[in-house]
N, C-alpha and C positions, 0 to 999 in steps of 0.2 A: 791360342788364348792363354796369356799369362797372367798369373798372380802370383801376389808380395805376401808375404806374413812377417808379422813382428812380435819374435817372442820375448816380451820385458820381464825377465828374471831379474832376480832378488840381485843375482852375480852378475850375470850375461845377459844381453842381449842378441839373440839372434835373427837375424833375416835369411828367409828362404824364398828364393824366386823360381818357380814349376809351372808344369804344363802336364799334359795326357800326352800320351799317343796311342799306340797300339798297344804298345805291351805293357804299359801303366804308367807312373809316373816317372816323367822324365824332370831331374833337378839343373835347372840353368846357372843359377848363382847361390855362393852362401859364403854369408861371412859372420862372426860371431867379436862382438868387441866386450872387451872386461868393463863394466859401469857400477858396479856394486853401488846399487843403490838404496841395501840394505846398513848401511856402512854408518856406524855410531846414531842409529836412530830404530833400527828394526826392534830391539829389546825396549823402545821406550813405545814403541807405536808411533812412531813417524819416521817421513822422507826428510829429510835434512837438508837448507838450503846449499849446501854443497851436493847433496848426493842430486838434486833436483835440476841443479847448474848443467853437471855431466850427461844428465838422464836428457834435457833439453838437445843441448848438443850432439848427444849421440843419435836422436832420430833424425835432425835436421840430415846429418850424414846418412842415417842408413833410407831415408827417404828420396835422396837424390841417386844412392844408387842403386834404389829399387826402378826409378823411373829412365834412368838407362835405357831398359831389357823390355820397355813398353807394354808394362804392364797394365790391366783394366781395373786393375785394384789393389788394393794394400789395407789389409787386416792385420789390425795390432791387439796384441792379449795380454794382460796383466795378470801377476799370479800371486804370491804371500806376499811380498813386500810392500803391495798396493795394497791388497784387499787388508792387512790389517793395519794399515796406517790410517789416521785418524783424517789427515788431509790428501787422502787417497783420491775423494771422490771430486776435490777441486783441482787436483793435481791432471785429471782426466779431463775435466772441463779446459785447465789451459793449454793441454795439449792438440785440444781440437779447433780452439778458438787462435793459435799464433800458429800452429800446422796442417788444419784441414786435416790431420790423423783422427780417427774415430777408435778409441780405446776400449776392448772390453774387458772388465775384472772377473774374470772367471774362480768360481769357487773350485774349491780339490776334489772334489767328486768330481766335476769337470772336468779337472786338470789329467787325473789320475786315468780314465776313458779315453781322454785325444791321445794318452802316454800309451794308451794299447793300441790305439788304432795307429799311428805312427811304428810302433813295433811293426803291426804287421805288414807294414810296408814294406819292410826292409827284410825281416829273415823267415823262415820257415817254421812258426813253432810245433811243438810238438802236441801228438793226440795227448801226454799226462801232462799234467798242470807243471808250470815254469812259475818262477818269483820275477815278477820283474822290479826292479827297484831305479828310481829314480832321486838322488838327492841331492837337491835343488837348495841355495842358500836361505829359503826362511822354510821349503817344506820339503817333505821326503814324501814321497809317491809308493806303494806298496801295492801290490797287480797281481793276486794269482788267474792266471788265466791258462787256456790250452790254446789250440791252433781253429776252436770252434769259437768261444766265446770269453767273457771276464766271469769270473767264478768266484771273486771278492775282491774287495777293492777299497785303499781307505787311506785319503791325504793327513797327514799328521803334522803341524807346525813344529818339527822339530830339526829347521835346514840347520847347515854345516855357520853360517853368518852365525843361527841362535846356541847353537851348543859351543861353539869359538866364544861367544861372549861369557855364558856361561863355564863353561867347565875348563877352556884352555889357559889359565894363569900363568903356567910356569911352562918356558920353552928350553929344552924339550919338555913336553908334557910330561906330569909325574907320573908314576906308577899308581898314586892316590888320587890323581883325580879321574885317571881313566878309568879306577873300581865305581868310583861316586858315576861316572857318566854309563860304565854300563847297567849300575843301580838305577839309574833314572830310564836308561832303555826298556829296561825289565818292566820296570810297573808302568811306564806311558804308552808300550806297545803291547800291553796285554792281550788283546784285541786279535796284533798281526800271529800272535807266538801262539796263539791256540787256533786259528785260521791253519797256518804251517802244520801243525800238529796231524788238524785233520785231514787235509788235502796232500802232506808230506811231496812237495816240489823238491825234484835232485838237483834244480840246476836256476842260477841266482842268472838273470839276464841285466845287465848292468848298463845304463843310458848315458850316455854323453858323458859330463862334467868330469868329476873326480875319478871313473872308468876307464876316457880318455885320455888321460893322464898316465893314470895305470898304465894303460894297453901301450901309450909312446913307451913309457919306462921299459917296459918288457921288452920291446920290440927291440931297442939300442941294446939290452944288455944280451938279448940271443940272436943279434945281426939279424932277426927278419924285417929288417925295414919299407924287403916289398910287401910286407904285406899290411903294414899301419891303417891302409885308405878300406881295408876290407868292410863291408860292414858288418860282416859275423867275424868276431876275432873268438875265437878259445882262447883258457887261460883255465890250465889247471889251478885246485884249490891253495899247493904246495905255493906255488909262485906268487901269488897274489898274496900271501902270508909273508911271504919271505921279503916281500918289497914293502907290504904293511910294517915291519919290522923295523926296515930302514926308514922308514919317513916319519915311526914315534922316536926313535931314539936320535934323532937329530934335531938341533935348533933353525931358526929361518933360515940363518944364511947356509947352514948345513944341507938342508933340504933345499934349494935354489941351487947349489950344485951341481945334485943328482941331475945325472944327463937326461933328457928330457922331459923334466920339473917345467913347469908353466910359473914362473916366477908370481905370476896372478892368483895361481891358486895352493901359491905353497903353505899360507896360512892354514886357511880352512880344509887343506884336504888330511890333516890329523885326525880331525876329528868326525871326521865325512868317512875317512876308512874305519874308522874306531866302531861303527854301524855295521859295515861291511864283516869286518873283523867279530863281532858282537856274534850274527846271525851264522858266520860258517863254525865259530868256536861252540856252537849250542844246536845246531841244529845238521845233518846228513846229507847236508849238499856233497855232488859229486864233481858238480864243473860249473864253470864260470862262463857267459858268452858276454861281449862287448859288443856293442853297437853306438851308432853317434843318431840313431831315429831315435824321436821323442816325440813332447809337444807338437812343435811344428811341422812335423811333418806329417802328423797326423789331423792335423786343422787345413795344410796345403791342400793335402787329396779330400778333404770333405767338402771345402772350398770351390774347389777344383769339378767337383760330381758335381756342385751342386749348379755350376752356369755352364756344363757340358752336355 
């Protein structure tokens, strides 16, 4: 018995096609396409009849190859890009009326819950609390959790699409405006940074997106490239710095060089690390873990329990 998911990111779009078996969930398909549907309308509060064009287009595609794999159903979820655009809610209505797709806009407390159950799909946490961090182009996912339960939890509109618009003017980014963007960190994540304090997580668990990116980078420059598809990568604090370093002080085309740069997300992954960078420059993490489970894979297996 198979099922489709559709996760409509702000950036990406991805589909995940699963099943049970014995030993849990087994993953039959997945393919994740760039749609930035955030793209010159997310800081005004709208999808943009171009980003809406592509958004169109791109389920038609990932709909046909979900029914491939004969699946009994296909759940699609909406996340910042939807929920705070103003023509969100009729954007979901056309989707179901010219695709039979039934879209849900799920709030960040929601988002931020399937983010942990999807972790645990994948890696082993630990009995002391972990960070997990997810950041997504219109919101960033913030997870202290252990290997028992979520221990706080708190989505924050502040994706890599809104702080690009905001704070990336000059390429490479200045020196000034990465001070202004860690200033706006400090007092919008008040919240996350006394959370940390009390719970004191050693280790930043880092989801998909700008992670993945990371983790290929890594991988080319110290020849482990069998091990890319892992889905627990390590990634001392030193290295993840050291490649944050090369990707502020280069322009696009500069950063689209670095060998395994996703040319997609060389944009916004400046200021997507400039987060990452923020949290290990101020706080006592010790290591870094990478994973490509997130949302959707934590919607497949709930999905999944729930007609098994």
């Amino acid at each position: 018995m198979r099922l489709a998911i559709i996760d409509m990111g702000t950036n990406t779009f991805n589909l995940i096609v699963g099943e049970l078996k014995d030993d849990g969930l087994r993953v039959v398909y997945q393919n994740r396409i760039f749609v930035k549907i955030g793209k010159d309308g997310i800081s005004k509060g709208l999808i943009t009849d171009d980003a809406i064009e592509r958004m169109m287009k791109t389920l038609i595609e990932l709909k046909k190859e979900a029914e491939r794999f004969n699946v009994i159903d296909i759940t699609a979820t909406a996340t910042s890009a939807m929920r705070s655009a103003k023509n969100g809610a009729e954007l979901v209505e056309k989707i179901y009326n010219e695709l039979g797709i039934t879209v849900t806009t799920i709030d960040g407390e929601e988002e931020a819950r399937l983010i942990y159950t999807g972790v645990k799909t994948a890696l082993n946490l630990s009995k002391t609390p972990s960070l997990i961090l997810d950041i997504g182009g219109g919101s960033v996912e913030f997870i202290l959790a252990d290997n028992v339960d979520i221990l706080w939890k708190k989505s924050f509109e502040i994706g890599a699409q809104r702080l690009y618009d905001k704070f990336h003017n000059d390429d490479p980014i200045s020196v000034n405006s990465i001070s202004h963007l860690n200033a706006y960190l400090e007092d919008v994540l008040d919240e996350v940074l006394e959370q940390i304090l009390v719970l004191k997580p050693k280790t930043i668990i880092g989801c998909a997106g700008t992670f993945s990116t990371i983790k290929t980078i890594h991988c080319l420059q110290e020849g482990t490239l069998d091990k890319i598809s892992i889905p627990d990568y390590p990634m001392s604090i030193g290295s993840y710095l050291a490649i944050h370093e090369e990707i502020i002080s280069k322009n696009l085309e500069e950063r689209i060089a670095i060998p395994g740069m996703l040319e997609e997300r060389a944009d916004m992954i400046v200021v997507a690390s400039c987060i990452v960078s923020y949290l290990l420059e101020n706080f006592a993490f010790d290591k870094i873990r990478i994973t490509t489970a997130a949302l959707k894979d934590g919607l497949l297996w709930e999905k999944l329990n729930e007609v098994n």
